[in-house]
Predicted model as a PDB file, atoms N, CA, C, CB and O in Angstrom, pLDDT in the B-factor column:
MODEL        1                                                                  
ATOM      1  N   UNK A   1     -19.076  -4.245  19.989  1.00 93.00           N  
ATOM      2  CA  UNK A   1     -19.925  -4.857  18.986  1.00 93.00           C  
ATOM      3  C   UNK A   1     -19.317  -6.214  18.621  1.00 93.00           C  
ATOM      4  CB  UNK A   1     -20.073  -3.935  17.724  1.00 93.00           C  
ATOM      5  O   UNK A   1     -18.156  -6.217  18.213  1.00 93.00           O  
ATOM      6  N   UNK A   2     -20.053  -7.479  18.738  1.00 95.00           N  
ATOM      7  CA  UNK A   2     -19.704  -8.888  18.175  1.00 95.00           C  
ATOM      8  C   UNK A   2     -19.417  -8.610  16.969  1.00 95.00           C  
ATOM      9  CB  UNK A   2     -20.744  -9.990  18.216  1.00 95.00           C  
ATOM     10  O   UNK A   2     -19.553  -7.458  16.556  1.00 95.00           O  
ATOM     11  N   UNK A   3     -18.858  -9.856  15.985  1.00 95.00           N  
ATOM     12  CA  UNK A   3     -18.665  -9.823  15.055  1.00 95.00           C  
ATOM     13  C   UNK A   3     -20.721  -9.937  14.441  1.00 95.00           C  
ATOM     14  CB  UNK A   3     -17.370 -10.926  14.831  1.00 95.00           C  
ATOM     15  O   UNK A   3     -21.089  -9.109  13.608  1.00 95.00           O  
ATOM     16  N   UNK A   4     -21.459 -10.688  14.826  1.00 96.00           N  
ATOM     17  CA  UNK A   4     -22.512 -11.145  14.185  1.00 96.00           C  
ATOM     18  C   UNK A   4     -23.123  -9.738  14.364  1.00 96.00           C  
ATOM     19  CB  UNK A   4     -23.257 -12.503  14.751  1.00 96.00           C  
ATOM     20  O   UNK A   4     -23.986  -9.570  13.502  1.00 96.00           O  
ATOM     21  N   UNK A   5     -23.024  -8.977  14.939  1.00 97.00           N  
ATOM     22  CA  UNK A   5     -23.762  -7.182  15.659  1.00 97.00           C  
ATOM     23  C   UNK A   5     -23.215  -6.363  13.851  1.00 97.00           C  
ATOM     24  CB  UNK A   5     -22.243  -6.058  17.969  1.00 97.00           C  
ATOM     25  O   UNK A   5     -23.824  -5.766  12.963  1.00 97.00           O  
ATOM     26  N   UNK A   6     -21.602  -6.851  14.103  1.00 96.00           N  
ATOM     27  CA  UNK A   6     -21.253  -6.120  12.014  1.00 96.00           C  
ATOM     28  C   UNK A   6     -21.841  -6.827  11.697  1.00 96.00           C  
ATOM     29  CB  UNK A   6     -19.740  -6.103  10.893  1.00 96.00           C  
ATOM     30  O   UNK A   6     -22.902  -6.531  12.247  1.00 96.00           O  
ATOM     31  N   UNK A   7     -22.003  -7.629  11.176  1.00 96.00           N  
ATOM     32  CA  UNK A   7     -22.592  -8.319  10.133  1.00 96.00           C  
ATOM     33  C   UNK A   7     -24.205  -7.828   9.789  1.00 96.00           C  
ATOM     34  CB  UNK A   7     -22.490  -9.839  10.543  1.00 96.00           C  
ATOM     35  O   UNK A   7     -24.726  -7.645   8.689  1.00 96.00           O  
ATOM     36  N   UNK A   8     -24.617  -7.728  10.766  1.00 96.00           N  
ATOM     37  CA  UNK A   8     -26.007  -7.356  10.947  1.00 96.00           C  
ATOM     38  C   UNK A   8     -26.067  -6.228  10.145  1.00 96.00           C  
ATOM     39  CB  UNK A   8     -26.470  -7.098  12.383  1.00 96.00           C  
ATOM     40  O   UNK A   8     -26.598  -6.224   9.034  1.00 96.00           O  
ATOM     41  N   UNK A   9     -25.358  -4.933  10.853  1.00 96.00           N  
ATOM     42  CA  UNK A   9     -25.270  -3.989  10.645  1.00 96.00           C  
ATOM     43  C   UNK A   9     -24.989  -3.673   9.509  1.00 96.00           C  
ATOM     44  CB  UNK A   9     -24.786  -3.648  11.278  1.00 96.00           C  
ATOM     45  O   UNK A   9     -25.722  -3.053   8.739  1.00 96.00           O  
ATOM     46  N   UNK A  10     -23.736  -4.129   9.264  1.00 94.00           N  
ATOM     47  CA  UNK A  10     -23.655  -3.922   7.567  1.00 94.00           C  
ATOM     48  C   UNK A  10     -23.889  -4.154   6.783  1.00 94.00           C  
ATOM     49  CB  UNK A  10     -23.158  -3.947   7.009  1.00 94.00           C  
ATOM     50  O   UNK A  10     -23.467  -3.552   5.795  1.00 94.00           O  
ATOM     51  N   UNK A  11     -25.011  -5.544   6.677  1.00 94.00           N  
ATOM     52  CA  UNK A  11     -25.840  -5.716   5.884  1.00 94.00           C  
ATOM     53  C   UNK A  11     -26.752  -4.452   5.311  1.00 94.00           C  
ATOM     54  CB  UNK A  11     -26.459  -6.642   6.446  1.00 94.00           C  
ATOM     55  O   UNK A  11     -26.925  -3.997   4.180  1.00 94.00           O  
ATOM     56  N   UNK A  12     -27.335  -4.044   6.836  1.00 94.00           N  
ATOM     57  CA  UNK A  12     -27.989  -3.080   7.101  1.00 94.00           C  
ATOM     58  C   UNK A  12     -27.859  -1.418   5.816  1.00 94.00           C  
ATOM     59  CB  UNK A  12     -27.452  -2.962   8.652  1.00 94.00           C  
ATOM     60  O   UNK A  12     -28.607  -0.547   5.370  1.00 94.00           O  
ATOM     61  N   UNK A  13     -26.449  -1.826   5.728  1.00 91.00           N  
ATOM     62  CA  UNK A  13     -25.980  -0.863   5.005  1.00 91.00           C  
ATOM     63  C   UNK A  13     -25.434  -1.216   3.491  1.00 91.00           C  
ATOM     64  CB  UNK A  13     -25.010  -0.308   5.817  1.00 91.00           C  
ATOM     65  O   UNK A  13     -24.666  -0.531   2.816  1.00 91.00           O  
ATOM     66  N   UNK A  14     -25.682  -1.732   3.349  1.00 91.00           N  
ATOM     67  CA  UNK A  14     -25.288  -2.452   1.883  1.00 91.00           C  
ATOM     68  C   UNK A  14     -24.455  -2.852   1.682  1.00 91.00           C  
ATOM     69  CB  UNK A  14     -25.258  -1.980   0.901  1.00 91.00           C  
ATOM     70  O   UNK A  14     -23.905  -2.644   0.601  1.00 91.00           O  
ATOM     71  N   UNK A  15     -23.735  -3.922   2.970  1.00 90.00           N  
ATOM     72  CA  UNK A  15     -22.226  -4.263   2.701  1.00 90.00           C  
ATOM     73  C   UNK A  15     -22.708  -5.475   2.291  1.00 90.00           C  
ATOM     74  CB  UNK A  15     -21.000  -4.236   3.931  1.00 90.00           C  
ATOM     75  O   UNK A  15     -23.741  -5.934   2.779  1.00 90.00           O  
ATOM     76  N   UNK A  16     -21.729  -6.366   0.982  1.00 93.00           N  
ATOM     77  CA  UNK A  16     -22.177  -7.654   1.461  1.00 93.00           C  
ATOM     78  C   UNK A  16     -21.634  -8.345   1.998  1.00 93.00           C  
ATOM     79  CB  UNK A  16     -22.516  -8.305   0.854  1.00 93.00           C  
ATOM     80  O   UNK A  16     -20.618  -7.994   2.599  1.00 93.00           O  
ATOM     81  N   UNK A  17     -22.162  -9.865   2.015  1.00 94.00           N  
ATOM     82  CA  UNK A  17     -21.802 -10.843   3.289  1.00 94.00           C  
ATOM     83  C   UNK A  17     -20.381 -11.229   3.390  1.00 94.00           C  
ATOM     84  CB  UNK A  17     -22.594 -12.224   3.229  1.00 94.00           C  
ATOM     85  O   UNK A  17     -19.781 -11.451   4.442  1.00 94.00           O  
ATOM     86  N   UNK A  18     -19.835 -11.297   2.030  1.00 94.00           N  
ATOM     87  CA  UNK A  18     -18.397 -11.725   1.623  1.00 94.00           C  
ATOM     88  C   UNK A  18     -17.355 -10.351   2.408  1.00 94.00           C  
ATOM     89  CB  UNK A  18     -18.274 -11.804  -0.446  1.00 94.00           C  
ATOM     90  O   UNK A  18     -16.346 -10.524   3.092  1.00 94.00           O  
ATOM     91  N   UNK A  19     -17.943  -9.141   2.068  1.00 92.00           N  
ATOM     92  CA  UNK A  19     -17.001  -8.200   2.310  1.00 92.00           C  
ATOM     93  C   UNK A  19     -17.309  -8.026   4.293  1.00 92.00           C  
ATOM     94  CB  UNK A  19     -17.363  -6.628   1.111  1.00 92.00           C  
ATOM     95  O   UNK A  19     -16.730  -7.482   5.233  1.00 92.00           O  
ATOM     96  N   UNK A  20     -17.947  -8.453   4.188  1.00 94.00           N  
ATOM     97  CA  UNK A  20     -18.501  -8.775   5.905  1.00 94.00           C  
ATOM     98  C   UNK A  20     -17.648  -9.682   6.907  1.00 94.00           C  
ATOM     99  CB  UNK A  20     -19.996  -9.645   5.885  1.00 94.00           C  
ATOM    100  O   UNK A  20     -17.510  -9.606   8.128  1.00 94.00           O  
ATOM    101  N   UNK A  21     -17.165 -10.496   6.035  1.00 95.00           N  
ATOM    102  CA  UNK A  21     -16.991 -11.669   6.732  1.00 95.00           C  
ATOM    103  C   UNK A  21     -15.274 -11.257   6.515  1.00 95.00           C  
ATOM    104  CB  UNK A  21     -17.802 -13.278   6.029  1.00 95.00           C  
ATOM    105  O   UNK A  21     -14.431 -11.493   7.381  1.00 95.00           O  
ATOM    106  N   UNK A  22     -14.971 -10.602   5.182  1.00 93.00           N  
ATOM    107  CA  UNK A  22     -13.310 -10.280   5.206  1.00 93.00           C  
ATOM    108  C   UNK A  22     -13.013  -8.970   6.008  1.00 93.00           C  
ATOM    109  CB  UNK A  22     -12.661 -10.033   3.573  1.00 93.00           C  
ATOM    110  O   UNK A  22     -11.892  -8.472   5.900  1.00 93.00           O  
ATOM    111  N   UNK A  23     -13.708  -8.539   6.598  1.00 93.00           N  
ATOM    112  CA  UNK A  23     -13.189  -7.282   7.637  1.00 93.00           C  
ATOM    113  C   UNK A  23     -13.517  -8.314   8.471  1.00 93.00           C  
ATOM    114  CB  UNK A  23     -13.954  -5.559   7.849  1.00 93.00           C  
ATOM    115  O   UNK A  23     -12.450  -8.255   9.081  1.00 93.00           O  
ATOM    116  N   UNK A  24     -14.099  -9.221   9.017  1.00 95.00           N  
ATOM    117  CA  UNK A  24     -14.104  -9.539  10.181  1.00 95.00           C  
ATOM    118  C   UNK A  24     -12.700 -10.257  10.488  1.00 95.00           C  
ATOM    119  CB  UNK A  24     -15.297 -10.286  10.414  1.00 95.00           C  
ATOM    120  O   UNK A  24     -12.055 -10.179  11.534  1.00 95.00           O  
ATOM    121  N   UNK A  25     -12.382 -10.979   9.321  1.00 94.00           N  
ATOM    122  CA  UNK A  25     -11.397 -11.720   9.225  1.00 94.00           C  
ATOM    123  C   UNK A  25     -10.094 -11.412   9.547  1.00 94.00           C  
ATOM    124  CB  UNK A  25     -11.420 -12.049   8.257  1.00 94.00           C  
ATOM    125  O   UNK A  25      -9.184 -12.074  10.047  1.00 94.00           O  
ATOM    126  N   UNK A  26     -10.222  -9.842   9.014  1.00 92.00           N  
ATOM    127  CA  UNK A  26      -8.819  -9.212   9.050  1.00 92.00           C  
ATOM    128  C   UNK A  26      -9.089  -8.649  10.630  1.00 92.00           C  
ATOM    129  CB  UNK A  26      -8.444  -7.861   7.657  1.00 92.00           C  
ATOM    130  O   UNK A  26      -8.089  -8.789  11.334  1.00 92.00           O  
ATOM    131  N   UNK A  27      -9.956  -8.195  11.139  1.00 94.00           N  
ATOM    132  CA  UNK A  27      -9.913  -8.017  12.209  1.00 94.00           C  
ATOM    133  C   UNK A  27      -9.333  -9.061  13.207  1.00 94.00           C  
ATOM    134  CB  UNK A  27     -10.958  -7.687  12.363  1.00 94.00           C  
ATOM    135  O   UNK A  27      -8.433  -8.828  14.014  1.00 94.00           O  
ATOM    136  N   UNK A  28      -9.993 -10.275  13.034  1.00 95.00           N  
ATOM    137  CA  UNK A  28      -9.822 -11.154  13.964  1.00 95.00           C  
ATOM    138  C   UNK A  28      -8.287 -11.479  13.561  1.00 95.00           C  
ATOM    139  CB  UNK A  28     -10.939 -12.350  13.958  1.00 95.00           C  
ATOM    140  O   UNK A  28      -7.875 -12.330  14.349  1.00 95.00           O  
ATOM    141  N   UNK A  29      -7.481 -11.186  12.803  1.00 95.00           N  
ATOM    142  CA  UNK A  29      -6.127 -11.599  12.463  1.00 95.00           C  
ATOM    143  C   UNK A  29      -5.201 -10.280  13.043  1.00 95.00           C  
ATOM    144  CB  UNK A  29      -5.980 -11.905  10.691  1.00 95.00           C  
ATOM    145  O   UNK A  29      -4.060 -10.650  13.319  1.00 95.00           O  
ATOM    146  N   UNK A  30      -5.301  -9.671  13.146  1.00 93.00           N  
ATOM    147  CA  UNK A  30      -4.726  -8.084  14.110  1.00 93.00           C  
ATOM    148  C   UNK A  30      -5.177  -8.755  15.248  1.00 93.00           C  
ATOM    149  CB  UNK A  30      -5.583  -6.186  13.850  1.00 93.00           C  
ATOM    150  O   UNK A  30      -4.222  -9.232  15.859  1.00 93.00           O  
ATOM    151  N   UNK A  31      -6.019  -8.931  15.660  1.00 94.00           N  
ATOM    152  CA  UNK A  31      -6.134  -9.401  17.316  1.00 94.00           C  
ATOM    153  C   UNK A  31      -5.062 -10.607  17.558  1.00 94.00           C  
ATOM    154  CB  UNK A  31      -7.877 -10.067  17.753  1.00 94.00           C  
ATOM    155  O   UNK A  31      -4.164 -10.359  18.363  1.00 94.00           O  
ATOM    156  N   UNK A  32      -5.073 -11.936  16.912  1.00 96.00           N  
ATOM    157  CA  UNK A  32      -4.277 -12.991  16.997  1.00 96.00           C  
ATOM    158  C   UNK A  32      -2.562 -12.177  16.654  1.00 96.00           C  
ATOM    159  CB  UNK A  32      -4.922 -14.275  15.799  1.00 96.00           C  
ATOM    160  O   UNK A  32      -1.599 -12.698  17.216  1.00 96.00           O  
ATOM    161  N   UNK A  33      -2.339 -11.058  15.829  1.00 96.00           N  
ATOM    162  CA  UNK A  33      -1.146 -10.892  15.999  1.00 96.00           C  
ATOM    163  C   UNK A  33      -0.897 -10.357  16.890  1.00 96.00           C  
ATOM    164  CB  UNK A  33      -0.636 -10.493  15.266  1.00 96.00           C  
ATOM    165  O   UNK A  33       0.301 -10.544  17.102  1.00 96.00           O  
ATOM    166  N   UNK A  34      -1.461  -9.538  17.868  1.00 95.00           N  
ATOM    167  CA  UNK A  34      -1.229  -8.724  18.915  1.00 95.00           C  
ATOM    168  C   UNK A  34      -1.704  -6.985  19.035  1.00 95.00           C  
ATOM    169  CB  UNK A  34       0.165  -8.896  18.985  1.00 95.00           C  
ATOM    170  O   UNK A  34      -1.706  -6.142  19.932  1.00 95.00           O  
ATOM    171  N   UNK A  35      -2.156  -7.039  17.314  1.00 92.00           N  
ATOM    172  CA  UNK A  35      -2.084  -5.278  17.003  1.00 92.00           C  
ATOM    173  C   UNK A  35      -3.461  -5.029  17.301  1.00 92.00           C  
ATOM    174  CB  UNK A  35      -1.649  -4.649  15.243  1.00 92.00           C  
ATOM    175  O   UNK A  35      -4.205  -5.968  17.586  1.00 92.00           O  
ATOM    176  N   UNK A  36      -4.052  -3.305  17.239  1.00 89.00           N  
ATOM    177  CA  UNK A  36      -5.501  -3.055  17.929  1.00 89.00           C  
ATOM    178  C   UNK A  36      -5.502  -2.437  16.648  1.00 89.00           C  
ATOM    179  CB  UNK A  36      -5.888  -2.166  19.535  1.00 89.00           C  
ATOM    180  O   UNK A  36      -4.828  -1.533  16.152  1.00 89.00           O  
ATOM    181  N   UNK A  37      -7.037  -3.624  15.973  1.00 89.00           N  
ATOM    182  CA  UNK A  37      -7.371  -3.666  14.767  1.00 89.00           C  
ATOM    183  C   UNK A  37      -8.766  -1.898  14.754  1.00 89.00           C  
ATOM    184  CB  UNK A  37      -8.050  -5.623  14.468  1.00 89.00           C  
ATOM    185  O   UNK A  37      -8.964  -1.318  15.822  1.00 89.00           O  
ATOM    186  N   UNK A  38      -9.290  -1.531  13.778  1.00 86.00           N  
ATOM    187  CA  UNK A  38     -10.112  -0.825  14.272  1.00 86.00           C  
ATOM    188  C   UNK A  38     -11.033  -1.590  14.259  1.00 86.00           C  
ATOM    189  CB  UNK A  38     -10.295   0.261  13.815  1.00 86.00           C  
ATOM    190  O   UNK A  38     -11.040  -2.705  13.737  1.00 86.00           O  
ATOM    191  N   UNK A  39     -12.303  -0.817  15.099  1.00 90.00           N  
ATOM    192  CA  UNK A  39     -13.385  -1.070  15.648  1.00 90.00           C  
ATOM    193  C   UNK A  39     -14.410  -1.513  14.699  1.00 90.00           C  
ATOM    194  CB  UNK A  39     -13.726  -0.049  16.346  1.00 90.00           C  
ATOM    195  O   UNK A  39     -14.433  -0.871  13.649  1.00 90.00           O  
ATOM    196  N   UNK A  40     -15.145  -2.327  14.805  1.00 93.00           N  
ATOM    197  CA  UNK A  40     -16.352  -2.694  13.859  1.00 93.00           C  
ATOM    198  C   UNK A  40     -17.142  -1.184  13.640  1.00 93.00           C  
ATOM    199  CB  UNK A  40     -17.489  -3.999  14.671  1.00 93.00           C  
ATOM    200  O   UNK A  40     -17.636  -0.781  12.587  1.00 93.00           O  
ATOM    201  N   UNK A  41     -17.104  -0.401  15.103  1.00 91.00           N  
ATOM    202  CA  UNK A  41     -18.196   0.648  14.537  1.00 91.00           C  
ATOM    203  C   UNK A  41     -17.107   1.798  13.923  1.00 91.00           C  
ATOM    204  CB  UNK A  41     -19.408   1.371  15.945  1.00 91.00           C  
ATOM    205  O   UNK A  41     -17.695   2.603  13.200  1.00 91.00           O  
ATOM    206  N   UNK A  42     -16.247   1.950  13.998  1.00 87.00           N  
ATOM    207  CA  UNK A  42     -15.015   2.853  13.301  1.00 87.00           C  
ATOM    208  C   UNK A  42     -15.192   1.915  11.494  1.00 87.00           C  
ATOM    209  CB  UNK A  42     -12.887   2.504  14.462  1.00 87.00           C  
ATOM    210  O   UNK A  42     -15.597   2.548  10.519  1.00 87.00           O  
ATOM    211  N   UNK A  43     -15.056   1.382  11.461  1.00 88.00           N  
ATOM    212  CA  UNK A  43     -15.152   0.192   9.971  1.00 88.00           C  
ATOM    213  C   UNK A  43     -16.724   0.993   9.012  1.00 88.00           C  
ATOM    214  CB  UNK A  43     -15.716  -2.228  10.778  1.00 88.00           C  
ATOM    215  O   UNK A  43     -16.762   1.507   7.894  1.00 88.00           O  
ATOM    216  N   UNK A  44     -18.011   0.752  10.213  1.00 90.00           N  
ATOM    217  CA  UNK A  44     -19.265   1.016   9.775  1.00 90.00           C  
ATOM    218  C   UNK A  44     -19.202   2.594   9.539  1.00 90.00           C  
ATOM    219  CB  UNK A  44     -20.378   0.500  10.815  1.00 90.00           C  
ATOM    220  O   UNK A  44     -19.766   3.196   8.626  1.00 90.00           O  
ATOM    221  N   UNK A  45     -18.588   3.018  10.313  1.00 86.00           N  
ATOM    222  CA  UNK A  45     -18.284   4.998  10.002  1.00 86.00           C  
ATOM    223  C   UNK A  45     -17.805   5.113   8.855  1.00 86.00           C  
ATOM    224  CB  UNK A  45     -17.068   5.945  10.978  1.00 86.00           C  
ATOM    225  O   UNK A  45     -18.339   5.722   7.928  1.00 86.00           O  
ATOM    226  N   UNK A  46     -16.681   4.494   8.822  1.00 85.00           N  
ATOM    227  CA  UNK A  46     -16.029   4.568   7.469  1.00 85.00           C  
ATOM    228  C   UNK A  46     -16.861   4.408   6.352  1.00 85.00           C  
ATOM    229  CB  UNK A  46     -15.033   3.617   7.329  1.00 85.00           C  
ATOM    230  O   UNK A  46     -17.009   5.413   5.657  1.00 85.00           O  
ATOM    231  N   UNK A  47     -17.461   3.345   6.004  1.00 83.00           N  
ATOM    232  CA  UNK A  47     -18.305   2.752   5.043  1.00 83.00           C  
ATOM    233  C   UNK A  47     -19.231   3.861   4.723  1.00 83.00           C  
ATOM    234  CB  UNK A  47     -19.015   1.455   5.535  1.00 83.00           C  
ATOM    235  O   UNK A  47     -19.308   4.445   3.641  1.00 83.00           O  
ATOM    236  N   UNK A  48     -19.963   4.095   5.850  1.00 83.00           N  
ATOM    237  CA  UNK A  48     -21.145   5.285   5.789  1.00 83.00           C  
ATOM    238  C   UNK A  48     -20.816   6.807   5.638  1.00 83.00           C  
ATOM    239  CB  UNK A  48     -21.944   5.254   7.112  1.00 83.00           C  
ATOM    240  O   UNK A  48     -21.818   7.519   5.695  1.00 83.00           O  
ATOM    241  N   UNK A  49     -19.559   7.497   5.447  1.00 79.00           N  
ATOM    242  CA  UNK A  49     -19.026   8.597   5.070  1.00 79.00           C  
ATOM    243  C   UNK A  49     -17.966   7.766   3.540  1.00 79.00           C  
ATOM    244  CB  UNK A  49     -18.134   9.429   6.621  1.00 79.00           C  
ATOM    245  O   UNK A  49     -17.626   8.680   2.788  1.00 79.00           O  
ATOM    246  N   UNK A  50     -17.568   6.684   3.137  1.00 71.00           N  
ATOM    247  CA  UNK A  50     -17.265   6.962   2.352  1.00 71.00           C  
ATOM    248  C   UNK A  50     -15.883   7.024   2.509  1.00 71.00           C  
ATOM    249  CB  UNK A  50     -17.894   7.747   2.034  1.00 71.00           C  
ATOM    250  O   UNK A  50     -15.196   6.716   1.535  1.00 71.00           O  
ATOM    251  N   UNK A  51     -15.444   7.297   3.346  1.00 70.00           N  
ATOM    252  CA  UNK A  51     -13.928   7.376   4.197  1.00 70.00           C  
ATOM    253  C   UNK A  51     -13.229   7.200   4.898  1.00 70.00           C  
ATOM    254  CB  UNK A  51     -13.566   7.789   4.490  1.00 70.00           C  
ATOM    255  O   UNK A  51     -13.574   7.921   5.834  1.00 70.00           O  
ATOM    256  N   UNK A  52     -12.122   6.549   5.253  1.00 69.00           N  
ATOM    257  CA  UNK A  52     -11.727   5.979   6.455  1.00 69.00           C  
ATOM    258  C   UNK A  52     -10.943   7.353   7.200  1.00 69.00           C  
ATOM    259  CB  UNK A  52     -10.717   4.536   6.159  1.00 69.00           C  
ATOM    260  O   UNK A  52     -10.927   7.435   8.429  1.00 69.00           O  
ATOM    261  N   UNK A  53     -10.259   8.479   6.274  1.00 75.00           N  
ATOM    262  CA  UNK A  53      -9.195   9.237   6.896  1.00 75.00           C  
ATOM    263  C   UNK A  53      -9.944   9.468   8.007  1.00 75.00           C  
ATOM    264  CB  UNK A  53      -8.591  10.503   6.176  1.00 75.00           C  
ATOM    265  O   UNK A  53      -9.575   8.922   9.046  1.00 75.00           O  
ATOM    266  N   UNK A  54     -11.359  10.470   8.026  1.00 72.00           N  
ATOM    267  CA  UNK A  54     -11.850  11.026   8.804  1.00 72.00           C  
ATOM    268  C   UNK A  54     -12.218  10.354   9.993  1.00 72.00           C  
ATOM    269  CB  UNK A  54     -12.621  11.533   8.290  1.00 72.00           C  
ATOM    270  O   UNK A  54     -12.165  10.943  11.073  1.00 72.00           O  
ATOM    271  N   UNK A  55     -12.587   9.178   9.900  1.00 68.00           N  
ATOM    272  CA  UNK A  55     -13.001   8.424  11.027  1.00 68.00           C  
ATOM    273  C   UNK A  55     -11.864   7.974  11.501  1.00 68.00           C  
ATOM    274  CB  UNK A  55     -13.938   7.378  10.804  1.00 68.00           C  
ATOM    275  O   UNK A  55     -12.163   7.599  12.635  1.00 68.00           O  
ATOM    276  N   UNK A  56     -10.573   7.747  11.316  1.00 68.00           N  
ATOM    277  CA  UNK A  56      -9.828   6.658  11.355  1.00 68.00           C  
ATOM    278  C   UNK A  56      -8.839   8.032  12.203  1.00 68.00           C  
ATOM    279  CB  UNK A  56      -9.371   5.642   9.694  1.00 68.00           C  
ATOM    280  O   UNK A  56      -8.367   7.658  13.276  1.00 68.00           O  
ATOM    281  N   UNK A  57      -8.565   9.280  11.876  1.00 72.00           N  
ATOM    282  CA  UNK A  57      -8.033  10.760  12.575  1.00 72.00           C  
ATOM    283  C   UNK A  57      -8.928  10.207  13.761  1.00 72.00           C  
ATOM    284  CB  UNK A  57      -8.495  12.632  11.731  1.00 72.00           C  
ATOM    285  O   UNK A  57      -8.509   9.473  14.657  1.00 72.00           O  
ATOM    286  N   UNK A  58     -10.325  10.710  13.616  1.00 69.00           N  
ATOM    287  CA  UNK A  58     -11.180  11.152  15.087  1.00 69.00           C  
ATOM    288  C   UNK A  58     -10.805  10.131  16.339  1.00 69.00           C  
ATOM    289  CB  UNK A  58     -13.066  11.009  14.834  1.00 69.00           C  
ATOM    290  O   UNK A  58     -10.713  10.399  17.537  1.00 69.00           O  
ATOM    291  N   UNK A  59     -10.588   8.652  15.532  1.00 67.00           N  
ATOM    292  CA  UNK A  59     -10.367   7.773  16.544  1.00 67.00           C  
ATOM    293  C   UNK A  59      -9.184   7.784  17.216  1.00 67.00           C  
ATOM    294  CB  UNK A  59     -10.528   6.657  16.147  1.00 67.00           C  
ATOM    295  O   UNK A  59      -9.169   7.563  18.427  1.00 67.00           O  
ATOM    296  N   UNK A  60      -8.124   8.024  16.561  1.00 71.00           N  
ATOM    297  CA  UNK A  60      -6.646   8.872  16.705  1.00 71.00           C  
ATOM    298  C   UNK A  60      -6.660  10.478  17.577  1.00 71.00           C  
ATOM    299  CB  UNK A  60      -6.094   9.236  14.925  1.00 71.00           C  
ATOM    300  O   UNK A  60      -5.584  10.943  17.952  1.00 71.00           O  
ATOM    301  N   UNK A  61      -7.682  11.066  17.780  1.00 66.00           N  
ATOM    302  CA  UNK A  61      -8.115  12.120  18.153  1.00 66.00           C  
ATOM    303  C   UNK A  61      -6.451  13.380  17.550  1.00 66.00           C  
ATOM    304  CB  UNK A  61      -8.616  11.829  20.030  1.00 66.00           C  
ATOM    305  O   UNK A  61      -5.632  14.053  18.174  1.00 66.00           O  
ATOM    306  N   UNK A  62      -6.673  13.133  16.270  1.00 53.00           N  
ATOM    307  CA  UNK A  62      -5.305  13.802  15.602  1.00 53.00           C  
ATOM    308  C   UNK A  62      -6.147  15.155  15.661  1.00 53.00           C  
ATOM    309  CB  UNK A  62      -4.622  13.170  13.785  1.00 53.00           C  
ATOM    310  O   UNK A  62      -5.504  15.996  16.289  1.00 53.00           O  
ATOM    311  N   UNK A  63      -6.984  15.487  15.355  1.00 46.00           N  
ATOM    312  CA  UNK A  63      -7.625  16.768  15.153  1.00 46.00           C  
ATOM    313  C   UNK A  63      -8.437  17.565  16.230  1.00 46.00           C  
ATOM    314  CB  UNK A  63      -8.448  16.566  14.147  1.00 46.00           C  
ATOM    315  O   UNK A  63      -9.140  18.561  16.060  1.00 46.00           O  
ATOM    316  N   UNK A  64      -8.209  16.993  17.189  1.00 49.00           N  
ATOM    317  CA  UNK A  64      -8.668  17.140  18.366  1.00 49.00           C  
ATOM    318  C   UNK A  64      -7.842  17.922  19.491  1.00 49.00           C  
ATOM    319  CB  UNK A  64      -8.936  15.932  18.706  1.00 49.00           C  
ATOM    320  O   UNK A  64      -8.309  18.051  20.623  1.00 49.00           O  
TER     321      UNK A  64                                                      
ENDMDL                                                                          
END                                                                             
């Protein structure tokens, strides 16, 4: 997913543009340091449950 694909999306979901643009930000700053930031659609999971543990485990496949 592009950054403009979140943006879309999370509009979509009641994020706003400011808080849109600072996950992208921090994303794009984990990439320039070298680290693997999470995923725009791991970010939108989160948002839409409310929680990052759960999404943020599954992607970790800790419970798996």
């Amino acid at each position: 997913m592009t950054a403009e694909e979140f943006k879309s999306a999370a509009k979509k979901l009641g994020i706003t543009e400011a808080a849109a643009d600072q996950a992208i930000e921090l994303h794009e700053k984990f990439l320039r340091m070298g680290m693997t930031p999470a995923s725009y659609e791991e970010i939108l999971a989160a948002k839409q449950k409310k929680s990052c543990v759960e999404v943020f485990e599954a992607a970790l496949d800790v419970n798996g």
